[in-house]
C-alpha positions, 0 to 999 in steps of 0.5 A: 532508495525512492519513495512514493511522493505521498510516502510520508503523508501516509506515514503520518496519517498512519501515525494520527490513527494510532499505529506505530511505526516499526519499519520504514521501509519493510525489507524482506528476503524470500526465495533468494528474491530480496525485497527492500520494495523500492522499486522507483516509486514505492515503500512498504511501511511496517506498523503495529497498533494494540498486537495488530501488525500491517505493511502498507504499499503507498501508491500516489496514482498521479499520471491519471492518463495511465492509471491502468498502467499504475495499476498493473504494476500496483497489483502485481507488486501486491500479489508479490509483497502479500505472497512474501509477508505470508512466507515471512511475517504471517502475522502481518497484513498487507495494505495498499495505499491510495489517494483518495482522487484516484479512489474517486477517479478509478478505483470505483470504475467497474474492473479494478472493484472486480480485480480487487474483490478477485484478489482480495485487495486491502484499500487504505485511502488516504488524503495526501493533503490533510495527511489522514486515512480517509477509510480502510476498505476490508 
């Protein structure tokens, strides 16, 4: 199963603001439709901190010639995933994971803020480098 380049700087910086992991990857199975979300470049994480439970998707927004493109598929993994967790795990809330370059790069240009408030899209940004959550964006 693959996963994200930055799968385990997420995981880590994950761990050193104190969540615990539960889950790696978090599988999922809902409407005959199995879910494992390894679908080439991507996990999600279970994690749970003081009855808190949250899945995170890790992007890594690295081809930024196609960052619309990533973002498409991003999304719409999203949607999916959230959908499934409410079927599943309601208790549990679905974050995305970005870079903090492409937060930088993209995610502050004027249509993903539109997609994102739209969909009620989760940020975790993060710093792949120092492996450390940059900022939960609510």
């Amino acid at each position: 199963m693959a996963k994200d380049v930055f799968h385990n700087a997420v995981k880590q910086a994950l761990v050193q603001d104190g969540w615990t992991i539960t889950h790696d990857p978090l599988t999922l199975s809902v409407g005959g439709v199995d879910m494992a979300i390894d679908l080439g470049a991507e996990q999600l994480i279970g994690a749970a901190r003081e009855n808190q439970l949250i899945a995170v998707e890790v992007k890594s927004f690295l081809a930024q010639s196609s960052a619309i493109s990533e973002f498409h598929t991003a999304l719409g993994q999203f949607l999916n995933y959230r959908s499934a967790l409410h079927q599943r795990e309601p208790e549990r809330i679905l974050w995305l994971a970005i870079p903090i370059n492409a937060q930088i790069s993209f995610f502050r240009r004027e249509f993903p803020q539109l997609m994102i408030r739209e969909h009620q899209i989760k940020l975790l940004i993060y710093d792949p480098e120092a492996e450390v959550i940059v900022e939960w964006k609510n």
